[in-house]
Each structure stands twice: as C-alpha cells, then as structure tokens.
Backbone as a printed PyTorch tensor [residue, N CA C, xyz], in Angstrom:
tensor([[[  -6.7800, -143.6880,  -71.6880],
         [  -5.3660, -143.4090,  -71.7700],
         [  -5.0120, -142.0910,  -71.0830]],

        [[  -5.1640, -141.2340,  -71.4260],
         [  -5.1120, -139.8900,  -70.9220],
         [  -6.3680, -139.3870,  -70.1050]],

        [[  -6.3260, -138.4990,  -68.9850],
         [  -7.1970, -138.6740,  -68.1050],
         [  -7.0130, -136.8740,  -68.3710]],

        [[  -8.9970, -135.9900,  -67.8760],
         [  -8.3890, -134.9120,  -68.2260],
         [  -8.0750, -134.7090,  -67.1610]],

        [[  -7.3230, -133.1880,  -67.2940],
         [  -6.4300, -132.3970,  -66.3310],
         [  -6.9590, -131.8520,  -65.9540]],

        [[  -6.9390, -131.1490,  -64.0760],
         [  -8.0610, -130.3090,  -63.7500],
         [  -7.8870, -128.9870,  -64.2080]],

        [[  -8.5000, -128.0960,  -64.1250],
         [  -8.1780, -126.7770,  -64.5870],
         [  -7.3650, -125.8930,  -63.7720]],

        [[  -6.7490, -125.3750,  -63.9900],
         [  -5.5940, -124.5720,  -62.9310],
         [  -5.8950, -122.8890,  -62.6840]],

        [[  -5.7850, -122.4890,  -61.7690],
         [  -6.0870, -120.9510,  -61.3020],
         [  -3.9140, -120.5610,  -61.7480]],

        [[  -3.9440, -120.0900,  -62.0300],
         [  -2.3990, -119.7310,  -62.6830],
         [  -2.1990, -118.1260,  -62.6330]],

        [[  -1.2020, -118.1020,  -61.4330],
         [  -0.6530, -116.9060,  -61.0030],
         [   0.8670, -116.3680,  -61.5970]],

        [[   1.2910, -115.5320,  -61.9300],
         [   2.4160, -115.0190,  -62.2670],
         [   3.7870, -113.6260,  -61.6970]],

        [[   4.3650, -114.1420,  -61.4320],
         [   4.9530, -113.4040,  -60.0840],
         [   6.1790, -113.1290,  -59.9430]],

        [[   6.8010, -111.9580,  -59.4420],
         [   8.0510, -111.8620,  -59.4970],
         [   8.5510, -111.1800,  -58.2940]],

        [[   9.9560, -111.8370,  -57.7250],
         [  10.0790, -111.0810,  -56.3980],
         [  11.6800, -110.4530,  -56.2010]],

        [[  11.6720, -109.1220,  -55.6670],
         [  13.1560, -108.6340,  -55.7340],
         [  13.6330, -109.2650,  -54.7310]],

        [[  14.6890, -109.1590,  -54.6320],
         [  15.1730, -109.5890,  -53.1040],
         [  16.9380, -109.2130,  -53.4550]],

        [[  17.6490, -109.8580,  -51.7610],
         [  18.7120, -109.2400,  -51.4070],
         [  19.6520, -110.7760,  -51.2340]],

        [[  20.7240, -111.5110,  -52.1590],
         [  21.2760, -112.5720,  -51.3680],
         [  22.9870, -112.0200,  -51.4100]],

        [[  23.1700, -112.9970,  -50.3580],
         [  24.5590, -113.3830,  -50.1300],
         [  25.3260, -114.6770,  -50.3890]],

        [[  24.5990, -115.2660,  -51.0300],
         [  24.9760, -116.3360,  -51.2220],
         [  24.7540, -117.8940,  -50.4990]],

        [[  24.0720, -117.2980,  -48.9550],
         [  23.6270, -117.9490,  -47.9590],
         [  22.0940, -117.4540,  -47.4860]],

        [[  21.7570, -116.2170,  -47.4570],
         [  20.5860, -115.9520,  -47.2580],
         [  19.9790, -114.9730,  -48.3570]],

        [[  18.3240, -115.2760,  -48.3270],
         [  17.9100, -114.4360,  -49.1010],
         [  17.0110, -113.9320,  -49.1170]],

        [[  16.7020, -112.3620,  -49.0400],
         [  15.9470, -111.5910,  -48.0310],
         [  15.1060, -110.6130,  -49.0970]],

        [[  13.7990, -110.6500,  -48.5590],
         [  12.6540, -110.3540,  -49.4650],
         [  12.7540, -108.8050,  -49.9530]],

        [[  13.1720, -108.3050,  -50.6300],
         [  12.8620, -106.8970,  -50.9240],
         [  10.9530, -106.7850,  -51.7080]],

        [[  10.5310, -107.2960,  -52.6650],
         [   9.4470, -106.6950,  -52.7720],
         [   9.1770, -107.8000,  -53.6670]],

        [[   7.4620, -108.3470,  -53.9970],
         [   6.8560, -109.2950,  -54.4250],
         [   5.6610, -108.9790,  -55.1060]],

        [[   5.7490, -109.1650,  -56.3220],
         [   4.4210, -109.1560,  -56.7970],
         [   3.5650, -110.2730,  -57.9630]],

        [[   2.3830, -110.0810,  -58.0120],
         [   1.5930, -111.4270,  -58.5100],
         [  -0.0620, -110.9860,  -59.2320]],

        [[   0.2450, -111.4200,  -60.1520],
         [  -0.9260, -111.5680,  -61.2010],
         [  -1.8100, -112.5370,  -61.6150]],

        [[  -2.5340, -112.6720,  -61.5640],
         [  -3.1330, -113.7680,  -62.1050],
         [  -3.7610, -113.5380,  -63.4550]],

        [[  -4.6410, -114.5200,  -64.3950],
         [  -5.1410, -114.1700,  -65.7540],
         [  -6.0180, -113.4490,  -65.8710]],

        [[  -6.6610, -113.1140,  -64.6640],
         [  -8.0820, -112.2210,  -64.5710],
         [  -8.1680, -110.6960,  -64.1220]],

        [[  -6.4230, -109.9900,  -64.1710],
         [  -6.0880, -108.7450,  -64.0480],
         [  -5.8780, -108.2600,  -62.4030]],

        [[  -6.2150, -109.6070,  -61.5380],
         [  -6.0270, -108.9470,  -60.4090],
         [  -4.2490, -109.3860,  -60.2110]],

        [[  -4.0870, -108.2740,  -58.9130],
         [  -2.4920, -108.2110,  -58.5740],
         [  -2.4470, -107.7430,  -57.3790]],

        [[  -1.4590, -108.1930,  -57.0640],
         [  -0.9710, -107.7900,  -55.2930],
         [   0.6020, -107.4090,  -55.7720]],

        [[   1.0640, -106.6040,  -54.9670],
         [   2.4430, -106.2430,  -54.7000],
         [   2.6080, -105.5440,  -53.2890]],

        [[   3.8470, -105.9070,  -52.8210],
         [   4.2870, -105.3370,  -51.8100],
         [   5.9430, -105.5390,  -51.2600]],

        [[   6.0620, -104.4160,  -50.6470],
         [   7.6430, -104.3930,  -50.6100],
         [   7.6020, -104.0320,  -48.8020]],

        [[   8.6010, -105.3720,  -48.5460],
         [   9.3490, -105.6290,  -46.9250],
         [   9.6480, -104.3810,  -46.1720]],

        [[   9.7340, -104.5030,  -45.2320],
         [  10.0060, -103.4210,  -44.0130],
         [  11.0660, -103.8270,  -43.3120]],

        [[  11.4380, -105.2150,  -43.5700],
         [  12.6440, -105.8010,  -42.8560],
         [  13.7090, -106.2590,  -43.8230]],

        [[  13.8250, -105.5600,  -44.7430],
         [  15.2700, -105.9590,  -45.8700],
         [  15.8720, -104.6610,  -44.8900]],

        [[  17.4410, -105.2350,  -45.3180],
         [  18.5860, -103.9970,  -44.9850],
         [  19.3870, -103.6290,  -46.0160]],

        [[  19.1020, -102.5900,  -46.6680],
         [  19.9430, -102.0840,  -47.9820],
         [  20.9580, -101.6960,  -47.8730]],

        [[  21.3590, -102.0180,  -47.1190],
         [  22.9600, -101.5880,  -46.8590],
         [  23.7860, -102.8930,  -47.3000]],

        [[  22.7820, -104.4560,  -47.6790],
         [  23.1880, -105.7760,  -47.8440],
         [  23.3210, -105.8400,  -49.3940]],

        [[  22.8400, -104.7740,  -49.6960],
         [  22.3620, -104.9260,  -51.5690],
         [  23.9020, -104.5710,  -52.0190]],

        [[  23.7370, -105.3390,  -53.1120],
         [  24.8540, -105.2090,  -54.0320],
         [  24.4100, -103.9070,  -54.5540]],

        [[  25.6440, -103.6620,  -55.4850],
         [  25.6600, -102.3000,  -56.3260],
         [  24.6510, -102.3820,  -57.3490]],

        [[  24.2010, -103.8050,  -57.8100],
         [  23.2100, -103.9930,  -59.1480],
         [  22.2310, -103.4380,  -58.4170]],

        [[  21.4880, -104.6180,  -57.3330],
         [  20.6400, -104.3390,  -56.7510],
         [  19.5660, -102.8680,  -56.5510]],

        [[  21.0600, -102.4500,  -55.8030],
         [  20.7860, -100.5720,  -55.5330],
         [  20.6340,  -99.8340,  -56.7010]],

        [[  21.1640, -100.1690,  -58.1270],
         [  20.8480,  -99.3380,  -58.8300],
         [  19.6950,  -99.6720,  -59.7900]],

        [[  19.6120, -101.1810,  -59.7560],
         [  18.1060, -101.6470,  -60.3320],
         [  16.9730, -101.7340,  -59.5920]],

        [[  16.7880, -102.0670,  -58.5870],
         [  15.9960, -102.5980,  -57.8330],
         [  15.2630, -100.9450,  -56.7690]],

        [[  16.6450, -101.0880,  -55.7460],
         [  16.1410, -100.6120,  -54.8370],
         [  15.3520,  -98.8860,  -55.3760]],

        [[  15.8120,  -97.9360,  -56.3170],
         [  14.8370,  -97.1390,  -56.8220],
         [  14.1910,  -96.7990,  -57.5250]],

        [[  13.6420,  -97.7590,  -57.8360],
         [  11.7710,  -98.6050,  -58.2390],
         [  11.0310,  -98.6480,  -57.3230]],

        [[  11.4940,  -99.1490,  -56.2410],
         [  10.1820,  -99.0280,  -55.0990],
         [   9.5420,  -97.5270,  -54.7870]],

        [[   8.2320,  -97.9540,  -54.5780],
         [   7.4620,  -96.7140,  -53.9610],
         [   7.8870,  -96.0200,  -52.4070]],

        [[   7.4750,  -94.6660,  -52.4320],
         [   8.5800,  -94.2160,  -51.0420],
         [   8.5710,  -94.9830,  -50.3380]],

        [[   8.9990,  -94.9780,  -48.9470],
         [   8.7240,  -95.3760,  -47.2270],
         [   7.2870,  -95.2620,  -46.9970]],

        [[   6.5140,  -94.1410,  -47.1470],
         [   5.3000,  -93.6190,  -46.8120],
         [   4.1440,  -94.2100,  -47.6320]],

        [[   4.4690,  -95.2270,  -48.3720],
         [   3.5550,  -96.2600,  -48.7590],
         [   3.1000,  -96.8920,  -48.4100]],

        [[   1.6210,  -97.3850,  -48.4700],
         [   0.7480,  -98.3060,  -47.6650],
         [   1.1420,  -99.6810,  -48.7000]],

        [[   2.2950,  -99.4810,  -49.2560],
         [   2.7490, -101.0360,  -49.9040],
         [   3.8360, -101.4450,  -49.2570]],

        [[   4.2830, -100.4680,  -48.0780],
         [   5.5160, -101.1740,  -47.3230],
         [   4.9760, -102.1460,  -46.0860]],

        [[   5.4090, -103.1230,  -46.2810],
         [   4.6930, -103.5790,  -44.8460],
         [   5.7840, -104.9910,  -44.5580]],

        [[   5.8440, -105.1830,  -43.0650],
         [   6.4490, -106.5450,  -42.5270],
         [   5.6580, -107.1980,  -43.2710]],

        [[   6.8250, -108.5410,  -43.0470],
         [   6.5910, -109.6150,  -43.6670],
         [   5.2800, -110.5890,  -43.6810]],

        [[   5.0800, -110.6070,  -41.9570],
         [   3.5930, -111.4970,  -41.9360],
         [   2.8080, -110.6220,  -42.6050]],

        [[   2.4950, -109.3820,  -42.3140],
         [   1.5660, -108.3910,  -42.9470],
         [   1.1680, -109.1270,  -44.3110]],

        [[   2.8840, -109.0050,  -45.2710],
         [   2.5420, -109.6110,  -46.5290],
         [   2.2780, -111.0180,  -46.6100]],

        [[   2.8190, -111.7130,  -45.8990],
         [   2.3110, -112.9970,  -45.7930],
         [   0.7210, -113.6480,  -45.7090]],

        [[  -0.2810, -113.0710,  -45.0900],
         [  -1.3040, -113.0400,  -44.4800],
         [  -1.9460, -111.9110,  -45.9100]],

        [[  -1.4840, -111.2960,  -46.0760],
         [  -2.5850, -110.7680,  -47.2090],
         [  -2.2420, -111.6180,  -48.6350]],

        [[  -0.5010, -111.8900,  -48.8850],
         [  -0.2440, -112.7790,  -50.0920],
         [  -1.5720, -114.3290,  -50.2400]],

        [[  -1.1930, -114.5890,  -48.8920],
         [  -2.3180, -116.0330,  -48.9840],
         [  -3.6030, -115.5120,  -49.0780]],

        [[  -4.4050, -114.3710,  -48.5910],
         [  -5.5720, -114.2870,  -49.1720],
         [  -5.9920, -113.8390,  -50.7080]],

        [[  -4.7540, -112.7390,  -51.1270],
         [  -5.1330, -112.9450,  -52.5370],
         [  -5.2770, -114.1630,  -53.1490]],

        [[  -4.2920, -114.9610,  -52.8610],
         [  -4.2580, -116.2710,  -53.5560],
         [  -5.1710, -117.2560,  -53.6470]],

        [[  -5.7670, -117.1860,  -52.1680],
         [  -6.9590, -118.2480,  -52.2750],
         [  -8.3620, -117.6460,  -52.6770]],

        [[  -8.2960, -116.5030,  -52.4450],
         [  -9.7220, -115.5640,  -52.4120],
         [ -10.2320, -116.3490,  -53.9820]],

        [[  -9.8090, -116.3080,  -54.9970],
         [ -11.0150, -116.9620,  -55.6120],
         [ -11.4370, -118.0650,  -55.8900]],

        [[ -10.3660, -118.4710,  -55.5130],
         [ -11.1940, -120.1060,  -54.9740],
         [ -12.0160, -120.6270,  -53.8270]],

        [[ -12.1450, -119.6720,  -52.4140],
         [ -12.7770, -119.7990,  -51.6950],
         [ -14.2940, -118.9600,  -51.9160]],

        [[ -14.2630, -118.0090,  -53.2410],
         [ -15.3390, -117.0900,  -53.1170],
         [ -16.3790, -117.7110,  -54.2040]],

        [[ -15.6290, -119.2710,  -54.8090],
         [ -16.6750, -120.0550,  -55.8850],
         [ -16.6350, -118.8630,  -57.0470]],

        [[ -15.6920, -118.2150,  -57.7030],
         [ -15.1350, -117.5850,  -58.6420],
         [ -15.7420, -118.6740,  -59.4830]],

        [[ -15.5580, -118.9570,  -61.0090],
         [ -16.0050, -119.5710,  -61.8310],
         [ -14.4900, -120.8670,  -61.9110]],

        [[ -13.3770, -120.2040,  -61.3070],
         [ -12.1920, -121.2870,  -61.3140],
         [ -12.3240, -121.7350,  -59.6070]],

        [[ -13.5620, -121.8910,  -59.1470],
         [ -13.3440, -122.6770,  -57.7980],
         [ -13.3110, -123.8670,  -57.5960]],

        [[ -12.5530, -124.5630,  -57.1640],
         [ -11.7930, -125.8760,  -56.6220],
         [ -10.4520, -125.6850,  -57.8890]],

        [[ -10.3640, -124.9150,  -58.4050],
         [  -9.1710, -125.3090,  -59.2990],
         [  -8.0080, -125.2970,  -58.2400]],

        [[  -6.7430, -125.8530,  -58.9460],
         [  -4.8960, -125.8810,  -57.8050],
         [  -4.5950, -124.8860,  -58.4880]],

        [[  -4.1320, -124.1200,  -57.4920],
         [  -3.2160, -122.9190,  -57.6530],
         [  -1.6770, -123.2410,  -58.3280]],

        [[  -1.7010, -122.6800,  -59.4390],
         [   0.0270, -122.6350,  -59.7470],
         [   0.1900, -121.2960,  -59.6810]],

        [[   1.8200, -121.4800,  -59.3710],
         [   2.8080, -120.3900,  -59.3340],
         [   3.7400, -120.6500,  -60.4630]],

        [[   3.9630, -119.1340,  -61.2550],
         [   5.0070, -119.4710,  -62.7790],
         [   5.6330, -118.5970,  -62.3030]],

        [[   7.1230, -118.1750,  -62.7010],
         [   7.9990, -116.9020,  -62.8420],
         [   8.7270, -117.6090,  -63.8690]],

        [[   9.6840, -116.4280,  -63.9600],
         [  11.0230, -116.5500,  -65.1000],
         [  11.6300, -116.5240,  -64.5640]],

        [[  12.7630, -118.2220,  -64.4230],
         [  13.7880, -118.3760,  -63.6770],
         [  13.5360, -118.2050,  -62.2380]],

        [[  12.2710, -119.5810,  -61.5190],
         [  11.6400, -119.2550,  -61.1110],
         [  11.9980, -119.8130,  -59.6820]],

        [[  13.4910, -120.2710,  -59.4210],
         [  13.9430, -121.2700,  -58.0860],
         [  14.0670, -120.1390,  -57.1890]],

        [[  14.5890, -119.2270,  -57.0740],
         [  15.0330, -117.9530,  -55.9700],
         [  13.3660, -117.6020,  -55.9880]],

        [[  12.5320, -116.9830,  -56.4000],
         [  11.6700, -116.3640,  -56.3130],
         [  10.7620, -117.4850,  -55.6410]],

        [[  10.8760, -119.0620,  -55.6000],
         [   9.6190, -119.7470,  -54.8060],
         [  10.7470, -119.8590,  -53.8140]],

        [[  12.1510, -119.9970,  -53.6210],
         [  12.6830, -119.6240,  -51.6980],
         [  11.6830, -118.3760,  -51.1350]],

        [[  12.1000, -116.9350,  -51.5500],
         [  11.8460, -116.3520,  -51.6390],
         [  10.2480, -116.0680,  -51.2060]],

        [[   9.2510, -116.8650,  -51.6260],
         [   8.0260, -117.0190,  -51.5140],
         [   7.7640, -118.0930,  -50.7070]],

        [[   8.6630, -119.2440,  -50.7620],
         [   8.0510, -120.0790,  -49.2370],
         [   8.3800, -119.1810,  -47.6990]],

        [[   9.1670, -119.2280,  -47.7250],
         [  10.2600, -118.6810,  -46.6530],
         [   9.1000, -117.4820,  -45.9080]],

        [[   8.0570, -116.6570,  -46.7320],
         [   6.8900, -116.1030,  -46.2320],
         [   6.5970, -116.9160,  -44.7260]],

        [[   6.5240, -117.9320,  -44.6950],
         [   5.5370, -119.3480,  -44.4700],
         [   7.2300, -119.7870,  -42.9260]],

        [[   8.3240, -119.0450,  -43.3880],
         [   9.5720, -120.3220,  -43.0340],
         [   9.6230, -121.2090,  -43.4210]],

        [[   9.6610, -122.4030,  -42.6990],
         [  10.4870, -123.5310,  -43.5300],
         [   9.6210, -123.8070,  -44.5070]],

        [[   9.9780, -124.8140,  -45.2660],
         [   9.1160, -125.1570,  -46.6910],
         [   8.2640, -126.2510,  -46.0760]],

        [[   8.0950, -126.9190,  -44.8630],
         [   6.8760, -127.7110,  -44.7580],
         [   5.5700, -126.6110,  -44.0770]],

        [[   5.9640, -125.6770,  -43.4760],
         [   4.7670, -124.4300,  -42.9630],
         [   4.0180, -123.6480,  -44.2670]],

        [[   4.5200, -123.8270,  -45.4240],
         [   3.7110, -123.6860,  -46.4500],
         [   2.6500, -124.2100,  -46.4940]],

        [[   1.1050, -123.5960,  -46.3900],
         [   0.0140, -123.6470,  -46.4530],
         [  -0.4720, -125.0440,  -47.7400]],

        [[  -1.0300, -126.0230,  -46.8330],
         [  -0.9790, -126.5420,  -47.9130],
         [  -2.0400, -126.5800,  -49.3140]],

        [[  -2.5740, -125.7270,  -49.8340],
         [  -3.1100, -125.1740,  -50.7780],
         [  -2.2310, -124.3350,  -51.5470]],

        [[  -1.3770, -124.1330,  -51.3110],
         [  -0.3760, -123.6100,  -51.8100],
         [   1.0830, -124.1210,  -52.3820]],

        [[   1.1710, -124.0350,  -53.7430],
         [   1.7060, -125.3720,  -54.2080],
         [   3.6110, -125.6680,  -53.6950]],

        [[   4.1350, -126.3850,  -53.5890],
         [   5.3640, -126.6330,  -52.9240],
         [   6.4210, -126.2140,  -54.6080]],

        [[   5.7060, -125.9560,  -55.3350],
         [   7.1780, -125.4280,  -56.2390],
         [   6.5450, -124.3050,  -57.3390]],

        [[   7.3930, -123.8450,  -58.1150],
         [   6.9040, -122.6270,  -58.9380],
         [   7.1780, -123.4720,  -60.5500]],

        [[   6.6340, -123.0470,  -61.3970],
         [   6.7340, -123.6580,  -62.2620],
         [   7.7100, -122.6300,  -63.0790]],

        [[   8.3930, -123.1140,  -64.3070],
         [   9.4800, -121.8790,  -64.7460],
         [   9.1470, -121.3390,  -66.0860]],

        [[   8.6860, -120.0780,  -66.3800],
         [   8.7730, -120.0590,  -67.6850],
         [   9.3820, -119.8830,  -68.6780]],

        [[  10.4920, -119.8440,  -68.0820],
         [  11.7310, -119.7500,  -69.1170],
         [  12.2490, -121.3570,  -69.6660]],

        [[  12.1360, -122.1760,  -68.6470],
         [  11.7700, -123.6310,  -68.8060],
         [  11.1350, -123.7890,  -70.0790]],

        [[   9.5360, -123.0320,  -69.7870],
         [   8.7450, -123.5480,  -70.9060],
         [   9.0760, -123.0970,  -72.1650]],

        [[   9.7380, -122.0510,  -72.5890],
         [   9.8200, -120.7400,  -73.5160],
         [  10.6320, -122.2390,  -74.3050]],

        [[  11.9400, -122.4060,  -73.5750],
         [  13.3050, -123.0690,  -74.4230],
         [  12.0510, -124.6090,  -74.9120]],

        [[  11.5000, -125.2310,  -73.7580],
         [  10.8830, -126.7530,  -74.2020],
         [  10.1370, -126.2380,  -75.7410]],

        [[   9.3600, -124.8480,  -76.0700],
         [   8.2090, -124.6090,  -77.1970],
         [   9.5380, -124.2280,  -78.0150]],

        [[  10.6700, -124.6420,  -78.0340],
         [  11.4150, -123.8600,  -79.4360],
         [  11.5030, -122.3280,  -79.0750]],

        [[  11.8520, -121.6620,  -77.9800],
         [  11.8490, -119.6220,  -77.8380],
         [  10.8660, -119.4350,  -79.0800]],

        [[   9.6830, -119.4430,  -78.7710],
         [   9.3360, -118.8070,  -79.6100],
         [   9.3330, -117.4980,  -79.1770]],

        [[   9.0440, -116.1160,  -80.1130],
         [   8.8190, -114.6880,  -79.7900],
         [   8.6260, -114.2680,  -78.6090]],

        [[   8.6850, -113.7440,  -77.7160],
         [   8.3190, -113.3460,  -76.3580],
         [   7.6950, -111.7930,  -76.5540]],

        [[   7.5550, -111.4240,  -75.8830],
         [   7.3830, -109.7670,  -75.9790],
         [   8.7280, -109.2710,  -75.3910]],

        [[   8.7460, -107.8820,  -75.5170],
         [   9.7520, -107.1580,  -75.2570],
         [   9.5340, -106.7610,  -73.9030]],

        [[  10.4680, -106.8230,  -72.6740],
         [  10.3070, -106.2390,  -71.5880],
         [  10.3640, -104.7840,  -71.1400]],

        [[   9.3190, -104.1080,  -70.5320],
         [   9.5310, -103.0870,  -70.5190],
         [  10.4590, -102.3110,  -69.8120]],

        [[  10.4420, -100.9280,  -69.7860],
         [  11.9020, -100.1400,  -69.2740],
         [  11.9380,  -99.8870,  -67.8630]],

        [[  10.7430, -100.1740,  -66.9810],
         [  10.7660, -100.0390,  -65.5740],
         [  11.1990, -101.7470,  -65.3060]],

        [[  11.7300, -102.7140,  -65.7210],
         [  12.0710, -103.9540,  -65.6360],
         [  13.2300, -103.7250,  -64.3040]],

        [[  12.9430, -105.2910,  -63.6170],
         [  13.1310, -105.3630,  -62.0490],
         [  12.5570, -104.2490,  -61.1160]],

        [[  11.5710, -103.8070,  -61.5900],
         [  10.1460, -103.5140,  -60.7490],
         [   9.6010, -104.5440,  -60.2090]],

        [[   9.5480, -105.5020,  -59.0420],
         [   8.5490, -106.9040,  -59.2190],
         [   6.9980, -106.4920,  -59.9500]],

        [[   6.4580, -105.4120,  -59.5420],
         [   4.9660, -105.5590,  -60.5010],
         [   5.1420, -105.4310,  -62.1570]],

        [[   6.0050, -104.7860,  -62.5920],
         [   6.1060, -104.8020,  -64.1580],
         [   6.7330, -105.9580,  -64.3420]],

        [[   7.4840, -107.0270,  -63.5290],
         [   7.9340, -108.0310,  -64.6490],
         [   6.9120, -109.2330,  -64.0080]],

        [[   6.4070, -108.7080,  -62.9740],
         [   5.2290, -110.0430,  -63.0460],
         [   4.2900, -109.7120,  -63.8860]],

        [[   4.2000, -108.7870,  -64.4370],
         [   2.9360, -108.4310,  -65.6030],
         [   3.6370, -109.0600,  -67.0640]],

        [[   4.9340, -108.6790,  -66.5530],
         [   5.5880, -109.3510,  -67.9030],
         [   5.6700, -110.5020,  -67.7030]],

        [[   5.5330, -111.2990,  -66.7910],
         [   5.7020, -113.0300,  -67.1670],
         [   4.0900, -113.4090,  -67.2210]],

        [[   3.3810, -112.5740,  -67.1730],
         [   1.7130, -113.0460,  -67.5710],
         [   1.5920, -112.8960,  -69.2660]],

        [[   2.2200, -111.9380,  -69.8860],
         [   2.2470, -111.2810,  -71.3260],
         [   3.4030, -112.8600,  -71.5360]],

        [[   4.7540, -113.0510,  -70.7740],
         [   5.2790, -114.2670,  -71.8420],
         [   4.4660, -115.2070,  -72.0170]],

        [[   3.7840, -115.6230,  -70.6020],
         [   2.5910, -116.8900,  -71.1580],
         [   1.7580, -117.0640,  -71.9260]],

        [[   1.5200, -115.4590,  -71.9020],
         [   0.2070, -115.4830,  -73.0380],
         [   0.9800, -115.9560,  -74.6980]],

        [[   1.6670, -115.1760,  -74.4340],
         [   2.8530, -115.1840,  -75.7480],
         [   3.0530, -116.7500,  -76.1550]],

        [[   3.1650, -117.1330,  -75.2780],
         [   4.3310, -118.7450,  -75.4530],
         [   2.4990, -119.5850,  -75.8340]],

        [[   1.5560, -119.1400,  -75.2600],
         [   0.2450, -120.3790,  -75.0860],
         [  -0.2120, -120.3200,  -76.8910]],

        [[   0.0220, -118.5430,  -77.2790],
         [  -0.8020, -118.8570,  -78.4570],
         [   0.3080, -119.2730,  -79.4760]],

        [[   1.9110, -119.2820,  -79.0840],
         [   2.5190, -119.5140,  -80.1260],
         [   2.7260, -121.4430,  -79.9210]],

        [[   2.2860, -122.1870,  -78.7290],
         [   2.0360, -123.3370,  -78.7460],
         [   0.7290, -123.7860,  -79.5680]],

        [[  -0.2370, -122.9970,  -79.3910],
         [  -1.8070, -123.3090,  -80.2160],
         [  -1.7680, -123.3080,  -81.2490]],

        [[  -0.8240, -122.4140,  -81.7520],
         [  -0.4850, -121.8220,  -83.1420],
         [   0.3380, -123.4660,  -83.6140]],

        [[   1.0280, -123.6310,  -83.1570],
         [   2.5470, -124.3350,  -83.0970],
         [   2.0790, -125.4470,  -84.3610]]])
C-alpha cells in the first residue's frame, strides 16, 4: 500500500529582494541545511534606489558593508549556491543520492527569486527541485502549533533562514508529539 519515501537532504532558506510588482530583483539569499552548514550572499546588481521605504529600513541595513567577500554578482552566487547544494550529495555524505528540497516561509517569491539564479525556470539545474515547499503551509496543515519566536535581526536572509530551520524543527517534534 504505501511505498517508503526516499530520504530527503532538506534545505532552509530565505531571500531579500526588491519588487515592483513586475520584476523581482535579488538583494541577498541565504540557506541552511539540518547539518549546520549555510551559505549566504548578497547581489552586486540590485539598485536601491528601487527599494521601497520598508525595504530600506528593514532590509537594506542588515547587510554586511560593500567591502565584503559576501557581495558578489549574481552568477558568482549562482555557481557557488549550486555547489553548496549539491556538495553533499556528490561527496557520498551519509544523505547521498537523497532529492534536495527547498522550504521557506511563504515560500512563492523566494523560489522566483531562486530560480531566476538559473533565468528562466526550465535552465534550472535539474537536480534542483522546480518548487519550494512552504512552511507556513505546513505550520496552518499541523494545527499552528508553537513556533519559536523570531529573532530581532529578522529580514536578515541568514537569521530568518536559521529561523525557518528552528520552525521545522519546531513543527516536526510538535507533529511526533501530535
């Protein structure tokens, strides 16, 4: 009847960015997985002069200076995003051959956002999954249970992708629990 499921390598990720309603332009990305590693990095080709007033006052000073070796063009991040991602599955990690998922909170802008790395959505690598899964999705399907509290550097992309690794954890044991 039920067949098992393969095991999943499960990344957690959050990305700032800049829209207009028509386009939407990468300010900074970051990603966790369950095993403490993380990548972040923030664009060289956003124009802050496009940011809303939220934006500028949440977002844009959080980032680390100009003179950061975390600023970099896009392929830059593109080309290192896909090697974090695959690196432990190509290095026979103990999760090798597992499928990569991608989770965020409220997670449709942040996989544009993350294909668009790639351009169109068929140049997405295909090891790399074509949608993000949502965890805010999952939070409401388990009944909200408890979440943790977000911390005060929030819309940082690396602190709230750390924070959507802490909701999963949150939401998995209050499902086990359940």
């Amino acid at each position: 009847m039920f067949r098992d499921r393969e095991p999943k390598y499960r990344y957690f990720y959050d990305t700032e960015f800049i829209e207009d309603g028509h386009t939407i332009d990468l300010v900074s990305i970051a990603v966790v997985d369950e095993n403490g590693r993380e990548f972040y990095a923030v664009s060289t080709e956003f124009d802050p002069n496009k940011a809303i007033d939220w934006v500028r006052q949440n977002v844009l000073d959080k980032l680390p200076p100009p003179s950061s070796s975390l600023w970099m063009d896009r392929r830059t991040i593109r080309d290192r995003l896909y090697e974090f991602l695959v690196e432990p599955i190509r290095n026979g990690s103990p999760n090798a051959g597992d499928k990569i998922e991608l989770w965020a909170w409220f997670g449709a802008y942040d996989h544009v956002v993350f294909a668009q790395l790639w351009g169109a959505m068929p140049d997405l690598p295909r090891v790399l999954p074509r949608m993000t899964k949502d965890l805010r999705q999952r939070w409401d399907d388990l009944g909200c249970p408890p979440l943790p509290t977000a911390e005060a550097n929030q819309h940082d992309a690396l602190a709230d992708a750390r924070h959507n690794l802490k909701r999963w954890e949150s939401m998995e044991y209050a499902r086990l629990m359940g």
